[in-house]
N, C-alpha and C positions, 0 to 999 in steps of 0.2 A: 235376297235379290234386291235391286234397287229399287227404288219403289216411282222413279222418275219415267224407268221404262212403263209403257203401257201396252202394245203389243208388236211385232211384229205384220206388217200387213200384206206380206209376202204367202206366194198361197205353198212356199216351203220355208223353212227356215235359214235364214240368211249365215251366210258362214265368211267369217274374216281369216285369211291368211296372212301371219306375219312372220316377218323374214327378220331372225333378228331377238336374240334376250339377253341383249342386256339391260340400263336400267330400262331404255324408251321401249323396248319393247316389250319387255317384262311387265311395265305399267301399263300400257296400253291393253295385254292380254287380261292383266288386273282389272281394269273397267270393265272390259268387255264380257269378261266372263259373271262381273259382281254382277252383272245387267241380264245373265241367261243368254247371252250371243255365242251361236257355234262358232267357237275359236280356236285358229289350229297354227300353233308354233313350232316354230322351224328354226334349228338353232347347233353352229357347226363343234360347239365343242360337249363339254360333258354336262355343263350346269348353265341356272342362270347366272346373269348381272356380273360377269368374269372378265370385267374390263379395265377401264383406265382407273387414278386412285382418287380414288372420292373419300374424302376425309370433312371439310366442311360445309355446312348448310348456310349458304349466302343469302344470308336473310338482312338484305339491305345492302350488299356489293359492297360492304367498306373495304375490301381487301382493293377491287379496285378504282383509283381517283380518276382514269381516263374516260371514264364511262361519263354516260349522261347519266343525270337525274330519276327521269323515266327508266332506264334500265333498273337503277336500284329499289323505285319504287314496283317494277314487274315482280325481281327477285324476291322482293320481300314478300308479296301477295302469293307467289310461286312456292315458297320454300313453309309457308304456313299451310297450306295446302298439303304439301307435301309430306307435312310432319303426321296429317292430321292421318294421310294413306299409309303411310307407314311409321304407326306411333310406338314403334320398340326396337327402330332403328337409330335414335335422339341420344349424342353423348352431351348431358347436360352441361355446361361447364361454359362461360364467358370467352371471349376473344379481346384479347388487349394489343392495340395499334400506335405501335412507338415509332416516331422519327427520329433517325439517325443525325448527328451535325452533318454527317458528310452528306446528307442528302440536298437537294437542293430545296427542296418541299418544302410548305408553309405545314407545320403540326395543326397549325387550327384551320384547315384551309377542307375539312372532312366536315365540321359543326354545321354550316348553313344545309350540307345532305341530310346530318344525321335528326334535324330539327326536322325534316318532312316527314323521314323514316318514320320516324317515333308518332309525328302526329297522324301518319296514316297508320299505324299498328295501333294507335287506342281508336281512332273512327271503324276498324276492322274487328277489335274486340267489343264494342257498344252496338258492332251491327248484327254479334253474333259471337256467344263469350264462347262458346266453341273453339273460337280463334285464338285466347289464348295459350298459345304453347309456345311465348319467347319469354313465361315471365311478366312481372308487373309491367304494360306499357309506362308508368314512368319511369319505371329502374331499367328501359331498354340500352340506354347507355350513361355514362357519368366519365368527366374528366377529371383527371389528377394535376395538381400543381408539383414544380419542384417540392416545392415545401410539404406538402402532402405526402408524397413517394418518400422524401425522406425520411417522415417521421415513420412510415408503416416498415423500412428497415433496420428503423431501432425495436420494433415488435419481433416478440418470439416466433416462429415460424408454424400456425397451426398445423394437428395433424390433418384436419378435417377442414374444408373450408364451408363457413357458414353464413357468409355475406361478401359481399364484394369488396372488401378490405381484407377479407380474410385470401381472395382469390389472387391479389396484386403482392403478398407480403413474401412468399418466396423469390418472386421477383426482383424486389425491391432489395432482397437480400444478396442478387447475385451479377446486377447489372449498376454500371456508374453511370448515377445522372450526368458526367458533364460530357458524357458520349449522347446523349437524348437530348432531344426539343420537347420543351412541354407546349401543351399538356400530354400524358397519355391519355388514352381515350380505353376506357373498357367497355365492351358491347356487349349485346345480348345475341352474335351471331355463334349457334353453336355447332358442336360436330357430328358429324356424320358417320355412320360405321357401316362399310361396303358392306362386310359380311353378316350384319341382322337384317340390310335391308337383302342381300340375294337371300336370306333363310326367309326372310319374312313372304317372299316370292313363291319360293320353294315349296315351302310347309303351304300358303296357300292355295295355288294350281294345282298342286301333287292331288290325284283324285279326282280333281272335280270334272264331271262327266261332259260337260259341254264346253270343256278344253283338253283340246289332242297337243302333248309336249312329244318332240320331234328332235331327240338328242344326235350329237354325231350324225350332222345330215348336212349337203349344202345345196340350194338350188343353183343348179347346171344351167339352166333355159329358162325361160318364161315364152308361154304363150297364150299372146291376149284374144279373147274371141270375143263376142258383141256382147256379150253379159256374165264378163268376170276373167279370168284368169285361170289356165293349167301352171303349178311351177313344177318343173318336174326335179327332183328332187335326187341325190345320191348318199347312201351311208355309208359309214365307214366299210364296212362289208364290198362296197361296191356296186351293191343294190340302189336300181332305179326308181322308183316309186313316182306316177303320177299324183299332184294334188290339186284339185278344181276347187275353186272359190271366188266368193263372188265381189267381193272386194281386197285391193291384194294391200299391207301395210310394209312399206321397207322401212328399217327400222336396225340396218347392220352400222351404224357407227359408221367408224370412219372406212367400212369400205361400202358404206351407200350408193357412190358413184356405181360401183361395180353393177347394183343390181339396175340403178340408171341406166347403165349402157345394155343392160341384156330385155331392159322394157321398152329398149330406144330413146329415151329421155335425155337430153342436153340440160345439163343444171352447173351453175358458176358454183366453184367452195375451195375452203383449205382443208387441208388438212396438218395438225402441228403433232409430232408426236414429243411424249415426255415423261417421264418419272418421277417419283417420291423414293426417299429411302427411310429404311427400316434403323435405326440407332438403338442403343441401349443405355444409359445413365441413372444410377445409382443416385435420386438426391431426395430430400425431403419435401415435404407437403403434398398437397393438391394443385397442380399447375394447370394454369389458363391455356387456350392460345397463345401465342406471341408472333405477332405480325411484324418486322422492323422492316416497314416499305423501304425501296430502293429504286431505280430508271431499270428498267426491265433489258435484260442482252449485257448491261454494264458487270464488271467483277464487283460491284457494287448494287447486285438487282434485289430485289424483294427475298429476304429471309424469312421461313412460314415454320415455326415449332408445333406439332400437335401432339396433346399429352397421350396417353392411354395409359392402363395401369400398371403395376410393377416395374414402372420406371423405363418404358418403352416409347417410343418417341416416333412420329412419321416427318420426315424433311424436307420440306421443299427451298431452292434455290434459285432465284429468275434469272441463272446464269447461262452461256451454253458448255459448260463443263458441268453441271447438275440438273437441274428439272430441264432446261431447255438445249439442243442438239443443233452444232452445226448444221445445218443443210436440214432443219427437221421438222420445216415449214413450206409446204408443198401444196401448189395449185392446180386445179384441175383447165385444161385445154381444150380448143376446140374439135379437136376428135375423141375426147374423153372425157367424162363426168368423174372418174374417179383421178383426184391427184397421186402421183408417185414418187412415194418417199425411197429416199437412199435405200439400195441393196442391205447393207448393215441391219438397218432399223428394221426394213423390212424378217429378214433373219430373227432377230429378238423378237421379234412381236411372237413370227412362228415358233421359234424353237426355245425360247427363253434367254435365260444371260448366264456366260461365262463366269466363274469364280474370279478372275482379277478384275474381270472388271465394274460386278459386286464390290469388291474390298476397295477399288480407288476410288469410285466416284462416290460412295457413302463415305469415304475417309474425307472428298470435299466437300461433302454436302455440312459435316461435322465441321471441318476448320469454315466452312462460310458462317454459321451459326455462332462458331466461338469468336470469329471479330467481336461481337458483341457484346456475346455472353460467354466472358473466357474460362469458367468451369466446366463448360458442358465440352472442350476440347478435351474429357478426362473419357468421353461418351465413344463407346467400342460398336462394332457392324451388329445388329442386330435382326436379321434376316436380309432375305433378298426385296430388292428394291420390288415396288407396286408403277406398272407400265401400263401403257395404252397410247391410243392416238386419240384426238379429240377433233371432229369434223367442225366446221365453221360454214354455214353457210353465205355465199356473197364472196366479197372480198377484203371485207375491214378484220383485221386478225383481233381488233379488240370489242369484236361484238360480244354479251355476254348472254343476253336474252333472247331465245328463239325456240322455235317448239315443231310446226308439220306447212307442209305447204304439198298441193293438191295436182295431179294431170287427172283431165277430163273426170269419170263418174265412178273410175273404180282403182284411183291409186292414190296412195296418200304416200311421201315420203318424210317420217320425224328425223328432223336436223335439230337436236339439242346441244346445247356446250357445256351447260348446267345440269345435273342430274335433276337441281326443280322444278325445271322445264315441261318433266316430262308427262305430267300429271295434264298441264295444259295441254299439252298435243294430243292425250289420248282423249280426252274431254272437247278438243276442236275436230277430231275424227270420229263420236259418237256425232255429234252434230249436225257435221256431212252427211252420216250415215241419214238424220233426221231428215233433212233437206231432199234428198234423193228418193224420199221415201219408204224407205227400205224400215225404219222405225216410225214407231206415233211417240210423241213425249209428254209427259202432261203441263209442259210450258211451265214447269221451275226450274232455277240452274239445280246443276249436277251437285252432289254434297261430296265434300273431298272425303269424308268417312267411306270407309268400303266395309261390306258387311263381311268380307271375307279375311281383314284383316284387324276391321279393330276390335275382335273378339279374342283375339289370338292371347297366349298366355306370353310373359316377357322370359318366363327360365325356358319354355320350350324352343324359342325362337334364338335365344342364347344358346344352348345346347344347339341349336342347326347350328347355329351361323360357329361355332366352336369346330364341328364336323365340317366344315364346308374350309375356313382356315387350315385346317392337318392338309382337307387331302389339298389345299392346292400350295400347302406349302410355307405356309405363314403363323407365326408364333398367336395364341391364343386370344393374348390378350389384344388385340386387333379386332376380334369378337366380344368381346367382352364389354356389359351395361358399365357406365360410370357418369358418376354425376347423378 
């Protein structure tokens, strides 16, 4: 148990209901329960963290240049955090960020960010070497010159990569510099693996007595009474089930609004829905990230390669014929909190995706990728693509940092867009809880360490997160440690 709690001073035990697992709510029960707080999760399909595809840990936002400064410095403090809650969810391996000629971008126009990054990642590790988990702060990024890149192409192509010359050399072997602006940039921003961090959830909660998990259920109603919340609840069965609690957490992604309108709540947001696809390509080495930023919505938007092992590849395209959807950026109104995406979309979210149209849009997610890198057009459909919606709080669709915002004393609703968000919100809603009285603290911050999960063994959490891939459908190595 946390050792920050000190007791409750409720003359019963205080009980959080959260609507909602995936990753923010999944986390949030994370905290709550490392802390001894009666937590009771409610959550409409079969498992945890079954949502949009979370592939990498934005530890410094270089993916995106729209963003502020401060955002990137959030994500980075965010995503160190987050590595720390769940440390056998980390696919070690670098991110390298290449400009296109055809882009309009300055290649060095990332440096004056990437110099704050880096000096607030070693003030972070001198404040507490805990923190580090990106790697030496000063090897958190390095630039390449033409001349540089060219010469690590004339190098044999390790099997194993064991420095960061060795991570750029397959690269180097299969892209022409005179399509790049230099420098490249290699970062220490690394990936993320959806399914060790739901095992990691999973295999945590599973058991623990002072968290009730609430599968196949959806809340029907809410009804707020002066000291807490009824959600009344329906399972697949059909079955109603009353649940009293005394502080209610919404925590459903992008259909948040939903539980908005059933608390009565008026809250501004978007909602964008979008894709990754699953590739298969047969090549050598150990491969990075590969970032080849783009104008976002252009046939020309941000190209996003993420390796896994056996030559399995996840793809993203900031096109609207690949990651991004006509019409698949939807705002919420004044008689409704929750935005409404196209009939379509809606459909796939429910029922999944048709075979064709599996096979076309990974067929363009592949020819966006091979502009660049024209060997990887050799690269065949490697499952079905990874889906979701991603909620945005506000109105600016390029917010990237956000976490929970509060009605009155017993509702919190977490609006993340980053999965390392989500750590913050559940750590800004024990807080509240402090404030309200409902906990005493002993007045030190929260430690992003959870004793529930950083004891956990990394083959066991691999084996779930392997079991968790079959059943919902996705090739292994998706699950699978690397790096």
């Amino acid at each position: 148990m946390n050792a920050n709690l000190c007791h409750a001073p409720a003359q019963r035990p205080l009980k959080v209901g959260i609507l909602g697992g995936g990753i923010a709510g999944a986390t949030v029960a994370l905290r709550l329960a490392d802390m001894g707080i009666h937590t009771l999760l409610i959550e409409a399909s079969s498992g945890l963290v079954n949502g949009p595809p979370i592939c990498h840990l934005h530890a410094g936002g270089n993916l995106y240049r729209d963003i502020s400064d401060q955002q990137c410095l959030t994500l980075l403090r965010q995503s160190i955090a987050s590595v720390r809650a769940y440390p056998h969810s980390i696919n070690r391996r670098p991110t390298v960020i290449a400009t296109p000629v055809s882009d309009p971008g300055d290649a060095e126009a990332l440096l004056p960010r990437l110099k704050q990054v880096a000096q607030e990642y070693r003030r972070l590790v001198e404040e507490d070497p805990a923190n580090k988990v990106l790697g030496e702060p000063e090897e958190y990024y390095r630039c390449y010159s033409r001349e540089q890149f060219e010469a690590l192409a004339r190098q044999p192509i390790p099997l194993k990569a064991d420095s960061q010359d060795d991570w750029l050399i397959p690269l180097a072997h299969h892209l022409d510099p005179d399509k790049l602006k230099f420098p490249l940039i290699l970062v220490q921003e690394y990936g993320w693996s959806l399914f060790r961090m739901a095992a990691t959830a999973t295999l945590a909660l599973n058991g623990v007595p002072h968290c009730a998990l609430h599968f196949h259920t959806r809340a029907t109603r809410l009804e707020q009474g002066p000291d807490g919340w009824t959600i009344h609840g329906t399972n697949q069965d059909g079955q109603e089930q009353p649940f009293k609690v005394d502080f209610l957490v919404n925590a459903c992604g992008f259909r948040t609004g939903l539980v908005d309108d059933m608390a009565g709540f008026r809250r501004q947001r978007l909602v964008e829905y979008k894709a990754a696809y699953v590739a298969h390509w047969q090549t050598e080495g150990e491969w990075p990230e590969v970032i080849f930023h783009g104008q976002r919505g252009t046939p020309n938007g941000m190209a996003q390669l993420t390796p896994y092992p056996n030559g399995i590849f996840q793809l993203h395209g900031m096109t609207d014929g690949i990651t991004l959807f006509k019409g698949g950026l939807a705002a919420s109104c004044e008689h409704s909190a929750q935005p409404r995406l196209p009939q379509p979309y809606v459909a796939q979210l429910d029922n999944g995706w048709q075979t064709p149209d599996i096979a076309a849009r990974t067929q363009d997610a592949i020819a966006h990728l091979a502009r660049l890198l024209p060997a990887f057009g050799e690269a065949e459909v490697g499952g079905k693509p990874l889906y979701g919606a991603q909620q945005i709080p506000g109105s600016d669709p390029s917010l990237r940092a956000a976490d929970v915002s509060f009605e009155g004393n017993h509702y919190a609703r977490v609006e993340i867009v980053k999965a390392s968000s989500a750590l913050t919100a559940a750590d800004r809603i024990v807080g509240r809880l402090a404030e309200l009285g409902w906990l005493e603290m002993d007045g030190q911050p929260l430690s992003p360490s959870l004793a529930l999960t950083k004891d956990q063994n990394a083959g066991e959490v691999e084996q779930e997160a392997i079991r968790l891939a079959r059943e919902r459908g996705y090739p292994d190595e998706l699950a699978l440690n690397m790096g």
